[in-house]
C-alpha positions in Angstrom: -11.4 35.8 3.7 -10.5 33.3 0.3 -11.0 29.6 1.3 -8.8 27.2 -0.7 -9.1 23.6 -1.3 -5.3 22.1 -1.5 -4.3 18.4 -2.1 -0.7 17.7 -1.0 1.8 15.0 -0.6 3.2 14.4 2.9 7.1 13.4 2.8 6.1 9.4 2.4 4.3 10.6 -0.8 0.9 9.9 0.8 -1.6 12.3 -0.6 -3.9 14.5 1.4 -6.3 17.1 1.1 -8.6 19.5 3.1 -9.4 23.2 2.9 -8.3 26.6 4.5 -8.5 30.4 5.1 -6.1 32.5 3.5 -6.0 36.2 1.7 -4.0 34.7 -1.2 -3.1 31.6 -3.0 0.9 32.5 -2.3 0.2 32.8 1.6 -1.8 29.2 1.3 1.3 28.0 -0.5 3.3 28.7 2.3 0.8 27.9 5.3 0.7 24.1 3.6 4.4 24.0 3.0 4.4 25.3 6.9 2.5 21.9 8.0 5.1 20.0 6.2 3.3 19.1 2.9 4.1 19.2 -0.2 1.1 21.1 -2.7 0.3 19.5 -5.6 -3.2 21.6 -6.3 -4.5 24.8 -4.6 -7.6 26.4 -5.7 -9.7 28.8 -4.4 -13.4 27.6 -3.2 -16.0 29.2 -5.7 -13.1 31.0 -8.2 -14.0 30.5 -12.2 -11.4 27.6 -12.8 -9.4 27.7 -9.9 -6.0 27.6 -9.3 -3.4 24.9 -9.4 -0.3 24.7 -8.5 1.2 22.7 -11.1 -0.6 24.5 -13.4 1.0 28.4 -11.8 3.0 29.8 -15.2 6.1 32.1 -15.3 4.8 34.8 -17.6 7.0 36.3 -20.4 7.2 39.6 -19.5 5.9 39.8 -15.9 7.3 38.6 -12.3 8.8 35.8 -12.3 6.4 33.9 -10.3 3.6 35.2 -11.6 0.3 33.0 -12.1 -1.0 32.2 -15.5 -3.9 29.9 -15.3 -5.0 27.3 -18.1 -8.0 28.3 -20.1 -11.3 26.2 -19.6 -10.0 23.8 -16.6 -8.9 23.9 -13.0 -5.5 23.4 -13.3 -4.5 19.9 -12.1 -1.2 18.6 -13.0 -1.4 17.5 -16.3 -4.6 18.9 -17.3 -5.0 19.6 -21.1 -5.7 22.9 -22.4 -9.3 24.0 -23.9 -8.9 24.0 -27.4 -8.8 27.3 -29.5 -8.1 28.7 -25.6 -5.9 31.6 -25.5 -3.5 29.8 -23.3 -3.5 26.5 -26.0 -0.4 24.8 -25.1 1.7 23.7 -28.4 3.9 20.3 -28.2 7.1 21.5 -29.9 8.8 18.5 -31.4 12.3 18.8 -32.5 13.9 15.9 -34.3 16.3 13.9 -32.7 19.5 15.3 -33.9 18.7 18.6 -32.5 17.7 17.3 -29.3 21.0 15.9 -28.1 24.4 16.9 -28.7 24.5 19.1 -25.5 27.8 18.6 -23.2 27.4 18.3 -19.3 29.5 21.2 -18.8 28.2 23.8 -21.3 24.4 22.4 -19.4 25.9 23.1 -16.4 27.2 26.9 -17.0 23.5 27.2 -18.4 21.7 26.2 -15.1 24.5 28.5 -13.1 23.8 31.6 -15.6 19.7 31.2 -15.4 20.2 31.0 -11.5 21.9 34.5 -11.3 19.5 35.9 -14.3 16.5 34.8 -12.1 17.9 35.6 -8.8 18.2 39.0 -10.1 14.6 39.5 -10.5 14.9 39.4 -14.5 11.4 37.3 -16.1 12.5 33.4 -16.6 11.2 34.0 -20.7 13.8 37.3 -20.8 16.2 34.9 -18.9 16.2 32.2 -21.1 16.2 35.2 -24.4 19.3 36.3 -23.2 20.8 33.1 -23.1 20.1 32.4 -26.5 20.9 34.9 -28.1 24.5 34.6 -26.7 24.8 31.1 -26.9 27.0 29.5 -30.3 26.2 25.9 -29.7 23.7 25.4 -32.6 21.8 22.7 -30.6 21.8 24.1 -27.3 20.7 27.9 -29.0 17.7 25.5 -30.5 16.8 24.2 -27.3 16.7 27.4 -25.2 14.4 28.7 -28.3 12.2 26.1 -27.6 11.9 26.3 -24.2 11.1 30.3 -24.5 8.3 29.8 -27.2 7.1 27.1 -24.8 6.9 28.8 -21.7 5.0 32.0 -23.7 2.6 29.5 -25.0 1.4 28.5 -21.8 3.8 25.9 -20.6 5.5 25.5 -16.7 9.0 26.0 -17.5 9.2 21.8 -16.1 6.6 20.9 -18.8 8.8 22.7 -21.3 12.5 21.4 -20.3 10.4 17.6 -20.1 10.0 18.4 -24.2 14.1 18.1 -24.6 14.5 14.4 -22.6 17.7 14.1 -24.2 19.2 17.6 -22.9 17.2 17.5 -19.6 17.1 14.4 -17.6 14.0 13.6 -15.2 16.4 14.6 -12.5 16.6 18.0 -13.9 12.7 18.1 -14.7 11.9 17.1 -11.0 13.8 19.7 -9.0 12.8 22.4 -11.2 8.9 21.2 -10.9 9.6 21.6 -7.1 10.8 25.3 -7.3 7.9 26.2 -8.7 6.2 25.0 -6.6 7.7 26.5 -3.8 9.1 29.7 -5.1 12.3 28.7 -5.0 13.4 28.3 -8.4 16.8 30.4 -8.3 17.7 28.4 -5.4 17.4 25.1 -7.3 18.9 26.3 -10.5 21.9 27.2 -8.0 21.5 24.2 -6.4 21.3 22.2 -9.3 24.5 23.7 -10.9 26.6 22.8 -8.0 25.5 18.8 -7.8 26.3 18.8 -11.9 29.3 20.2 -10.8 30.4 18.2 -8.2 28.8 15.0 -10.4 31.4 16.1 -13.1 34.3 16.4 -11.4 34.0 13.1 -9.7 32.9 11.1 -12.7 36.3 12.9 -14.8 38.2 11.7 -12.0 37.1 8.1 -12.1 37.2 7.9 -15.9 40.6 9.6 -16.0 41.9 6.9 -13.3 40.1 4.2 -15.5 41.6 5.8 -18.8 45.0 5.8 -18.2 45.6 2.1 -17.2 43.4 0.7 -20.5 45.2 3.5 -23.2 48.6 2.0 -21.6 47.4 -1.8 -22.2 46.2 -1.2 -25.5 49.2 0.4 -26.5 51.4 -2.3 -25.1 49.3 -5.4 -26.7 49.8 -3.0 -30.0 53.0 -3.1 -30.1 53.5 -6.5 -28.9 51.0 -7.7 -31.4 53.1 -5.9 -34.1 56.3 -7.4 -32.9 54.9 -10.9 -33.0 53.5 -10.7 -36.4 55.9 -8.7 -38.2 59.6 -8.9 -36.6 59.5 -12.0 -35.2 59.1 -13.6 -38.3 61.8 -12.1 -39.5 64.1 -13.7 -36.8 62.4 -16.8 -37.2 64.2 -17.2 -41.2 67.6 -16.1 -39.6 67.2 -18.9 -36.9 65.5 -21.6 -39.2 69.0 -20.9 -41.6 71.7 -21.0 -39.5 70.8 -22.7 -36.2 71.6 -26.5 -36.3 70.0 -27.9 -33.1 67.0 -27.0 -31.2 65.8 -23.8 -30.2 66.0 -22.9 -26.8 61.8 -23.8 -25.3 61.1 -19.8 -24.4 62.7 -19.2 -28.3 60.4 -21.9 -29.3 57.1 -20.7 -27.2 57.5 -17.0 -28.2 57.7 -18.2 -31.7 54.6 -20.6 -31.0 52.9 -17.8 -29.8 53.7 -15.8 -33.3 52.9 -18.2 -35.1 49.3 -18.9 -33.6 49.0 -14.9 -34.1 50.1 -15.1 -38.0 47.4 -18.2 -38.5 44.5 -17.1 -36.4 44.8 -13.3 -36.9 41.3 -12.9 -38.3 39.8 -15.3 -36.2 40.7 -13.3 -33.1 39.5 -10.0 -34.7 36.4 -11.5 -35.4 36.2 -13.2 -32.1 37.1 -9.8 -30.5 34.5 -7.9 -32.3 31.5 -10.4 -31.6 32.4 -10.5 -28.0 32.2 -6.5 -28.1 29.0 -7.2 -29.6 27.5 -9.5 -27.3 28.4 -7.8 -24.2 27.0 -4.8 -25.5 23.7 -6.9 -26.4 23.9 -8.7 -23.1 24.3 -4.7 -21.5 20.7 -3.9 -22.5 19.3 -6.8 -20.5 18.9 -6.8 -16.8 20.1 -9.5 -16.0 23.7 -8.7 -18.1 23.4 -5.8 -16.1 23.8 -7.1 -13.1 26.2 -9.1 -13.9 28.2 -6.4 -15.4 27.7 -4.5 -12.7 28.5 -6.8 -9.9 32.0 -7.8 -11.7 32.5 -3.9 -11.7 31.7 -3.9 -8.1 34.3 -7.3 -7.5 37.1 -6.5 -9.7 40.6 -6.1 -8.2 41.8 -2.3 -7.8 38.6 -1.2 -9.2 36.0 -2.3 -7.5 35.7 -0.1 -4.2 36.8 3.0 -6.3 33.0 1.9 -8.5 31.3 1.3 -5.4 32.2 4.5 -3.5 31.3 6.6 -6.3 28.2 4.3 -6.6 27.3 5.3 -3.3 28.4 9.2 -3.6 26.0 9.4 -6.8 22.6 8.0 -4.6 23.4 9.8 -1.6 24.1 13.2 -3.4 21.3 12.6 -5.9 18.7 11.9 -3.1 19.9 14.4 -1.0 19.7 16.9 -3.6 16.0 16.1 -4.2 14.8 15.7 -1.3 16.2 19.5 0.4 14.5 20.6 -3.2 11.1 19.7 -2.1 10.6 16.7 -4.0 8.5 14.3 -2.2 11.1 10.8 -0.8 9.1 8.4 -3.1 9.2 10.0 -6.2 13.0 11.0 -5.7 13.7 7.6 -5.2 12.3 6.5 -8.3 14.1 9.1 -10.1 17.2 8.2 -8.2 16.8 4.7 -9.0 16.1 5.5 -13.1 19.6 8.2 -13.0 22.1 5.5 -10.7 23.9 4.0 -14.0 24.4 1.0 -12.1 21.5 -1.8 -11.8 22.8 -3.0 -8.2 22.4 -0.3 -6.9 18.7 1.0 -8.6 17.2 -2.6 -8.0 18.4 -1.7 -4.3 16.5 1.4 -4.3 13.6 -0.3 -5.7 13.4 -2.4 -2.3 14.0 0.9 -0.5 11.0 2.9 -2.1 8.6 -0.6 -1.6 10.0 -0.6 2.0 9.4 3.5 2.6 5.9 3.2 0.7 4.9 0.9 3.4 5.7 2.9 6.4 9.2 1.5 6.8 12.1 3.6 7.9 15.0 3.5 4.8 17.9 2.8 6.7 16.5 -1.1 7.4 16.4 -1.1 3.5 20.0 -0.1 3.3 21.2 -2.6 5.9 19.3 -5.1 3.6 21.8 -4.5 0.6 24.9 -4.6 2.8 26.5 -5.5 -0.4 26.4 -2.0 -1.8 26.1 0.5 1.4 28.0 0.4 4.1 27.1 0.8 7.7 28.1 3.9 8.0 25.9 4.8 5.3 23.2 3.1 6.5 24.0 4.3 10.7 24.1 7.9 9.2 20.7 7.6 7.4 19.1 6.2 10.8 20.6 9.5 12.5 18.8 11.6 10.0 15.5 9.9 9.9 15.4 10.5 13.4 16.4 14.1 13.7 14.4 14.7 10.9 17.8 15.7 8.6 17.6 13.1 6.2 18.2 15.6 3.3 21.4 17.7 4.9 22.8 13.6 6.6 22.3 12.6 2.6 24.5 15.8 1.8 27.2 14.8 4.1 27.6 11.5 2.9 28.0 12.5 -0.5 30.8 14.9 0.7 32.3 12.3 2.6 32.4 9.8 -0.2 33.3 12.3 -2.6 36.6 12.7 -0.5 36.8 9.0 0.3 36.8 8.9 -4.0 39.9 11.5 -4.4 41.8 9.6 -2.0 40.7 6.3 -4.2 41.9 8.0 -7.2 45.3 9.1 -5.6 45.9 5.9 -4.3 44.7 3.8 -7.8 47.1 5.7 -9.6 49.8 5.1 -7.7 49.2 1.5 -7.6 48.9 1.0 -11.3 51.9 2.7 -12.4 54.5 0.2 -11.0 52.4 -2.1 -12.1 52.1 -1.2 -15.6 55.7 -1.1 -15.8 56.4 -4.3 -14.1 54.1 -5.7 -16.5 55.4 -4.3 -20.1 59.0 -5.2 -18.3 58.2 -8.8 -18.1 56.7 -8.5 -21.8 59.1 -6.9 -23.2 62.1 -8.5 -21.2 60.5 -12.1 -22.4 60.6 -11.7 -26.3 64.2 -9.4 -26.0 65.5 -12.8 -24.1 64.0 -15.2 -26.1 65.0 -13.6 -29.5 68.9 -13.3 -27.9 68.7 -16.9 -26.9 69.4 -18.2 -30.4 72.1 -15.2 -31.2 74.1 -16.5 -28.4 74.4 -19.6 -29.2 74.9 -18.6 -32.5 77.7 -16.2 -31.9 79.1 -19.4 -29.8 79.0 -21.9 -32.1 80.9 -19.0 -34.5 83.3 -18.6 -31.8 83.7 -22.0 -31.3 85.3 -22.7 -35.3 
């Protein structure tokens, strides 16, 4: 019987190796995967080049897990290619314009369509054919090209979706790695649709619950701007040439106020725009970050709707790599470079120095009580210990993503009132203070 060599990653990312009997490199796959490793390299003792896992290739016109091994090397992750090998992998660089440009939800339909084409049994390279030739986004049709050419030229499909960084994030790039790996591809294409999905509809839900509040205020300050610099003047000549005494004070300071706008208009712009400017600027920092991020986290109304999505976003993310296969250190670190918030990724830096060490990651949580709950951080401890971490992850996320709807429902309902309590007193004060003057004027007229 075949012996193979393997080197695997247990799920702390430590890596082992050893060697077994098997009649196949597909039935050592799955007696590793059976001890609870995850294969990185499997090659068979005394083959010509060996086999590796990373290096397995979906072929263009065969099954679609069938092996293609690199010419002139034993196949370990990353290995380059002999050169003038027929298997000579080609770096397709497309320029930058071509590489972006791709929506979240026309990505997402993509993933969702090459799950079913796969699932069906149809070859990944035919798959990804179809696709583009029915596809009319310019960019995305370019992409898909690219990734087809790539695969047929001796590329993984990961190592030709990490050529497209901009369209494919290292989320993407990970899970897709790992159903390779284990077979499973159509499962994680599925699987990866529906967390897009669900990532989607929560994010829309926050921004729309963000959107409406700031569209409202600018509109208001718009108007009220406009007011104070053109029509108030205006009232100010009529009062200035036919009012005697003094002004009533709220006349006086909602004239002030006019006046400061008329003098200092450019000023403010200018002010406006470099403070743009230098929180954007201050935004590529870390530090800015942070502090960004924790006056996102602080802010009245706001703040627990941004840290329950905050927490959703790991959970689900994590959860989602981890029941992929992907090995708990190096889903944290992608998890930590994907959060969009720097609170929570330095967090998940301590967690991943905490689980390389042979900690447990609920301690880790508790740690950065600031950000997870202890809810959060009792139902991790629950899954370490059962051995469920992935599927407690999963429930969390599903929990939170409720816990957001509710946020959203209950944001909006808040800030309406308070919108129009706030453009009342606005509006109210200049309508008051510009009818002030007029009845006193109509007085006095009354009066002779």
């Amino acid at each position: 019987m075949p012996k193979f060599k393997y080197t695997a990653l247990d799920n702390k990312g430590k890596e082992s190796s050893g060697t077994l009997d098997a009649e196949n490199q597909t039935l050592a796959l799955t007696m590793i995967r059976e001890k609870g490793l995850f294969p990185t390299n499997v090659a068979e003792v005394g083959a010509p080049g060996g086999k590796s896992v990373f290096g397995s290739k979906t072929r263009a016109g065969g099954g679609m897990f069938g092996s293609k091994t690199r010419a002139g090397g034993g196949g370990a992750k990353g290995a380059p290619p002999a050169a003038g090998a027929g298997g000579l992998k080609k770096e397709i660089e497309l320029p930058e314009w071509m590489q972006g440009g791709v929506k979240p939800k026309q990505l997402t339909a993509l993933t969702r369509q090459l799950a079913t084409l796969v699932n069906s049994g149809l070859p990944l390279v035919r798959g990804l054919r179809i696709l583009q030739n029915q596809e009319k986004s310019g960019t995305l049709k370019r992409v898909l090209t690219g990734l087809a050419d790539s695969i047929e030229q001796g590329s993984t499909f990961a190592e030709a979706l990490a050529q497209h960084p901009k369209v494919f994030s290292k989320l993407f790039v990970s899970m897709v790695k790992a159903g390779e790996v284990g077979g499973i591809l159509d499962q994680v294409l599925k699987r990866l649709a529906e967390f897009m999905e669900k990532a989607q509809r929560i994010k829309n839900k926050v921004v729309g619950a963000m959107v409406y509040p700031i569209v409202v205020l600018v509109m208001a300050f718009t108007i009220v701007a406009g007011l104070m610099i053109f029509v108030i003047p205006k009232f100010r000549e009529i009062f200035d040439e036919i009012l005697e005494g003094e002004m009533p004070l709220l006349t006086q300071f909602v004239l002030g106020v006019s006046n400061f706008l008329i003098s200092y208009i450019l000023y403010i712009i200018v002010a406006i725009v470099l403070m743009v400017v230098g929180i954007k600027m201050a935004n590529r920092t870390v530090r800015g970050r942070i502090v960004f991020d924790w006056i996102k986290f602080k802010a009245p109304l706001f703040g627990n709707l941004v840290r329950k999505t905050a927490v959703g976003r790991f959970t689900r993310t994590l959860g989602t790599l981890m029941h992929a296969g992907v090995p708990v250190l190096q889903a944290l670190n992608i998890v930590r470079d994907t959060s969009g918030n720097e609170m929570v990724a330095q967090a998940v830096t301590r967690i991943h120095d905490a689980v390389k060490e042979g900690e447990n990651m609920a301690p880790s949580l508790a740690a950065s009580g600031a950000i997870f709950p202890p809810l959060v951080v009792s139902m991790v401890e629950v899954g370490e210990e059962t051995g469920e971490l992935p599927e407690m992850l999963n429930r969390i996320a599903e929990t939170y993503d409720d816990e957001v709807d509710n946020a959203v429902a209950g944001l909006t309902s808040a800030i309406e009132p308070l919108l129009i309590i706030f453009l009342a007193v606005v509006v109210g004060t200049i309508v008051i203070a510009l009818f002030l003057p007029l009845i006193s004027i109509i007085g006095d007229m009354g009066s002779q």
